[in-house]
C-alpha positions as CSV (number, residue, x, y, z in Angstrom):
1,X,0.0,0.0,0.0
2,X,1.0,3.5,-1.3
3,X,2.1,5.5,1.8
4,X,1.2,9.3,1.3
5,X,2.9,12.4,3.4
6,X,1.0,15.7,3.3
7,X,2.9,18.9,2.9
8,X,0.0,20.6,5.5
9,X,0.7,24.1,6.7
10,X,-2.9,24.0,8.2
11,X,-4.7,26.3,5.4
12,X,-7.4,26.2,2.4
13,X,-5.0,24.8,-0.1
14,X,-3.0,22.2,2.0
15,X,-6.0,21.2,4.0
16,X,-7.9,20.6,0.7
17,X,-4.6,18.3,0.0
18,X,-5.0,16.1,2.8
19,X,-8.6,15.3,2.8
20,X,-7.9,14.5,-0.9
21,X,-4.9,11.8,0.2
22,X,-7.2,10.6,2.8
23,X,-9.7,9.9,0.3
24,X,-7.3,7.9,-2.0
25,X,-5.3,6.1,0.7
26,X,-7.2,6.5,3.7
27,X,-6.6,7.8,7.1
28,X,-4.5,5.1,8.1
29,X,-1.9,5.8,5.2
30,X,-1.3,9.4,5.7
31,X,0.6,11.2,7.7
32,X,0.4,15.3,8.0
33,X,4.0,17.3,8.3
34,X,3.9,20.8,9.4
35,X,7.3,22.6,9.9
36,X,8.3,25.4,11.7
37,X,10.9,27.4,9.7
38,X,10.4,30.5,12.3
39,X,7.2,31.9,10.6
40,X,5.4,34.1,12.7
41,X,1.9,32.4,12.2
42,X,2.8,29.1,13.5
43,X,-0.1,29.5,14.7
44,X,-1.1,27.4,11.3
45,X,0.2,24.5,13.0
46,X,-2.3,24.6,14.9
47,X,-5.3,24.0,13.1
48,X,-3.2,21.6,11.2
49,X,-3.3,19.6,14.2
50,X,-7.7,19.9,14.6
51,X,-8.1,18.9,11.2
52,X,-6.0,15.7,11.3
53,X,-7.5,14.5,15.1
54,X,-10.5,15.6,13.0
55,X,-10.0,13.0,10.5
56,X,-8.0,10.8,12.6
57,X,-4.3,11.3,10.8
58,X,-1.1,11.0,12.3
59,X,0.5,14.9,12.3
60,X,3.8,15.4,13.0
61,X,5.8,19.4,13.2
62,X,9.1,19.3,12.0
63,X,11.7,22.1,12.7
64,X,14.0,23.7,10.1
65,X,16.8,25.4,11.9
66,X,18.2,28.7,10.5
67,X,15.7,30.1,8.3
68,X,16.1,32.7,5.7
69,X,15.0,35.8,6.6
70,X,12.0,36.7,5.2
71,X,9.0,39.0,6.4
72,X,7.2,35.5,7.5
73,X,10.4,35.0,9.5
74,X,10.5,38.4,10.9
75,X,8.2,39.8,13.5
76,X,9.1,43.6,13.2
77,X,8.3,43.4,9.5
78,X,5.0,45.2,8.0
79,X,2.6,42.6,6.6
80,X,1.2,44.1,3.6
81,X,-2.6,45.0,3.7
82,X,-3.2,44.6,-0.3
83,X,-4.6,41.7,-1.9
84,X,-2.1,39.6,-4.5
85,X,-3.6,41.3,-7.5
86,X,-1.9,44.7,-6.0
87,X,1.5,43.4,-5.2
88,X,4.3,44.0,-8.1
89,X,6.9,41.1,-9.1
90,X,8.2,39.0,-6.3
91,X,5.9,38.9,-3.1
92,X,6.8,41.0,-0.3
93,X,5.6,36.8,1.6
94,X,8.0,35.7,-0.3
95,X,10.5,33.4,1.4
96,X,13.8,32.4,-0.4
97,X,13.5,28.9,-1.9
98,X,11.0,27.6,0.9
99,X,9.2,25.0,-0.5
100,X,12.5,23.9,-2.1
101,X,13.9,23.6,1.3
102,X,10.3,22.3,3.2
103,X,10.2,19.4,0.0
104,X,13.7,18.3,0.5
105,X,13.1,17.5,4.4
106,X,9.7,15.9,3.8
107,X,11.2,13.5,1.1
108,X,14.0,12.3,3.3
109,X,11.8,11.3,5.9
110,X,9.2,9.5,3.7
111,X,11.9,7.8,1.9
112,X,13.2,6.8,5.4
113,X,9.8,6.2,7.2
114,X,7.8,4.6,4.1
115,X,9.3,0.8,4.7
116,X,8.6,-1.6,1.6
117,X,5.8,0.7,0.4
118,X,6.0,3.3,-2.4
119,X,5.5,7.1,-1.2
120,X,3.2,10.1,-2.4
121,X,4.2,13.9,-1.2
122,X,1.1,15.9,-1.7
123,X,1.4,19.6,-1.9
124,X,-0.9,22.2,-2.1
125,X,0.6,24.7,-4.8
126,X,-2.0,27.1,-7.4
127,X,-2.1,28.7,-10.2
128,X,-2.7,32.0,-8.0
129,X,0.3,31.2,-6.1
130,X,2.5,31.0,-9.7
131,X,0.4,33.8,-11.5
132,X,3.9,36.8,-12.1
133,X,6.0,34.4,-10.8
134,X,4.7,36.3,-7.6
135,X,6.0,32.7,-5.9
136,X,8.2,31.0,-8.3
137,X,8.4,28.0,-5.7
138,X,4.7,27.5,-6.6
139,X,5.0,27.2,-10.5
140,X,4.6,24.4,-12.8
141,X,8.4,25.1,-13.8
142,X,9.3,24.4,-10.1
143,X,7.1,21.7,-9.7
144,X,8.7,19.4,-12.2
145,X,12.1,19.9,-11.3
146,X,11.6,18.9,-7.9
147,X,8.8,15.9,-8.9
148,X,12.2,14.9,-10.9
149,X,15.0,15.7,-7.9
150,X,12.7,13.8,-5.6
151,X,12.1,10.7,-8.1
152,X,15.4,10.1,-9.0
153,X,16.7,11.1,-5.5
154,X,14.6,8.7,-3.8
155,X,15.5,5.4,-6.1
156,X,12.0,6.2,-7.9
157,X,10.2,5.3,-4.4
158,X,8.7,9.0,-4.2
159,X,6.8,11.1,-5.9
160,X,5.2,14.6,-5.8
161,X,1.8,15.0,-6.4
162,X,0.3,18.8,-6.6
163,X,-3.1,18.2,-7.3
164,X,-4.5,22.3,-7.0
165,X,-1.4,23.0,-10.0
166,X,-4.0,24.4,-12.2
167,X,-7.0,26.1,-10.2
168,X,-7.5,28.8,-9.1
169,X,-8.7,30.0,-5.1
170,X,-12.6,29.4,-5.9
171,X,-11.9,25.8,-7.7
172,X,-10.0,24.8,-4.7
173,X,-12.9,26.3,-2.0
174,X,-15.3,24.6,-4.5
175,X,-13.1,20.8,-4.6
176,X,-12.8,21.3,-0.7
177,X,-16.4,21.7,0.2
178,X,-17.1,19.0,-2.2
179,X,-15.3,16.6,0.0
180,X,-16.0,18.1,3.0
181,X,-12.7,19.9,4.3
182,X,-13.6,21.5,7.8
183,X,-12.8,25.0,7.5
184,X,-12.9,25.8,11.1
185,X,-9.7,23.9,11.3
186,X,-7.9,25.9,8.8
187,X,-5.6,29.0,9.2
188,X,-4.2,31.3,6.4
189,X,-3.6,34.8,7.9
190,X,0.3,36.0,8.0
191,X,0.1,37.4,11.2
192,X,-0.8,34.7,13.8
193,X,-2.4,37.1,16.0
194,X,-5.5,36.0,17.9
195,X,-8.0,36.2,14.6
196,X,-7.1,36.6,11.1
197,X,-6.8,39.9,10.1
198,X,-8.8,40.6,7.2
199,X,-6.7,42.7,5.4
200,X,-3.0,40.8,4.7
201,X,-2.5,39.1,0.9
202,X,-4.0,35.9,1.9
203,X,-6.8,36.8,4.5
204,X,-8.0,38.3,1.3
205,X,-7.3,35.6,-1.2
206,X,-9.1,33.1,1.1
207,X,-11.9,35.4,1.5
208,X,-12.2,36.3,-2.1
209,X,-12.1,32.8,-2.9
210,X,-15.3,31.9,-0.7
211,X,-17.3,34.6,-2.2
212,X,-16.7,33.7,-5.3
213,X,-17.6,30.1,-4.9
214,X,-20.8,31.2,-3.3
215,X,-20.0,29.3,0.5
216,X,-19.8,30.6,3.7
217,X,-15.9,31.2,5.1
218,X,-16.4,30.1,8.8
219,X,-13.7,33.1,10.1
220,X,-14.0,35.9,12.4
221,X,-12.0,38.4,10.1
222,X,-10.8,41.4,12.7
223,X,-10.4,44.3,10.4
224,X,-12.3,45.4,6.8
225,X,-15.8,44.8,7.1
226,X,-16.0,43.4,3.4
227,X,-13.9,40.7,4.6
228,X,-16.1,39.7,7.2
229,X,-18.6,36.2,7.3
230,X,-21.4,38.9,8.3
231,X,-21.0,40.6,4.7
232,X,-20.9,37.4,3.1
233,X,-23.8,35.7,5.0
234,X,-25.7,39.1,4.3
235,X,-25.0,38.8,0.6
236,X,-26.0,35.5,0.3
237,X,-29.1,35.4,2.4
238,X,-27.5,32.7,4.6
239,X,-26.9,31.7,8.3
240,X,-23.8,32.7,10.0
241,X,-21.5,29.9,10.6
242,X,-19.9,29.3,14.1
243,X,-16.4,30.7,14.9
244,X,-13.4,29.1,14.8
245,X,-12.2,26.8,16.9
246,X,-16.1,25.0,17.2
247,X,-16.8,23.8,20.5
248,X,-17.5,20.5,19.0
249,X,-14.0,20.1,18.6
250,X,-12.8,16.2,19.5
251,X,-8.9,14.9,19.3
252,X,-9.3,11.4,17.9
253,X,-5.7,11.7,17.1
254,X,-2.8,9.0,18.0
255,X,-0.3,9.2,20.2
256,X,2.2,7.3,18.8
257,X,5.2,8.9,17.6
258,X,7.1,9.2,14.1
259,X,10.6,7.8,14.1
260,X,12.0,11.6,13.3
């Protein structure tokens, strides 16, 4: 049996990624890696951790020592409050070579950890992501030259799967509701304060993306009233939905540990 190793950082996109693994392996067969590389919103490692006891995956953080310094990495930087659309060339988010480094570490250990089973690394890369080359770690270009480095690298026991390449931020709220991702258990603002802010590059991509896919985002957003669920709910004629964390919350979660 195929052994598959999520890439989660705990948002829309990764989160989307998981359930998707769990749905072509099952729960048993996949294992979540978050990694701290010093980014201010760990925080994200934290609903990466609700939705796997939510599904009943295994969820391991790895740390990556020395990061680069980045605004992610660096607390005194300003976050930008402008959606993606308004940034120019390279991403102020940017961090150097990230998901070159973050790939690297989770195909060591499921070459190490995936015993006389074959491996899949999901990853939750999109075509917003890519679109300028805002992220050139997220394009297609990238993408096959690591599917390659991590084939080859591995004695052709690992591959890299990014499933969301090609869609776009309402596709992937669509694919996710579809399957039935819990969005109360996901995290995507920059800042890692108590809420998400509303107003930072992806508070407003994940937003955006709801709206236009017509659901209900389940976040309290704490600035920017037109990146609140209230405005949504209002536009759509619909419920509010519960904040986030719900109190229905249940760990299901082992507690054995990962030989890393």
């Amino acid at each position: 049996m195929t052994k598959a190793f999520v890439l989660h950082s705990g948002g829309v996109d990764s989160t989307t990624c998981l359930k998707l693994a769990i749905d072509q392996f099952g729960a048993e067969n996949v294992t979540s890696i978050s990694v701290d590389y010093g980014q201010r919103h760990i925080k994200e490692s934290e609903y990466a951790k609700m939705a796997c006891d939510y599904f009943g995956v295994r969820h391991e953080v790895v740390n990556m020592a020395h990061p680069p310094k980045s605004m992610l990495t660096d607390a005194e930087a300003e976050v930008p409050n402008a959606s993606y659309l308004e940034l120019e060339g390279v991403s102020p988010t940017y961090v150097p070579f990230r998901n070159g480094q973050l790939l690297s570490r989770i195909a060591g250990i499921a070459d190490a950890v995936r015993g006389e089973h074959d491996a899949i690394i999901f990853m939750g890369i999109h075509a917003e992501d890519a679109a300028g080359w805002a992220y050139p770690d997220c394009t297609p270009e990238f993408f096959g030259a690591m599917a390659n480095a991590i084939y080859i690298g591995t004695y052709m026991h690992v591959r890299l799967q990014a499933p969301l390449l090609f869609m776009m931020k309402q596709g992937i709220v669509e694919l996710g509701e579809k399957i039935g991702v819990p969005w109360n258990y996901t995290w995507s603002c920059y800042k890692g304060e108590e809420n998400h802010c509303g107003t930072c590059p992806t508070c407003r991509a994940r937003h955006a993306g709801f709206v236009a896919a017509g659901l209900w985002d389940p976040t309290f957003y704490e600035k920017d009233p037109t990146h609140t669920p209230t405005a949504l709910a209002e536009s759509l004629d619909i419920p509010l939905p519960p904040q986030q964390p719900s109190d229905g919350y249940q760990a299901i979660n082992s507690d054995d540990e990962m030989p890393f």
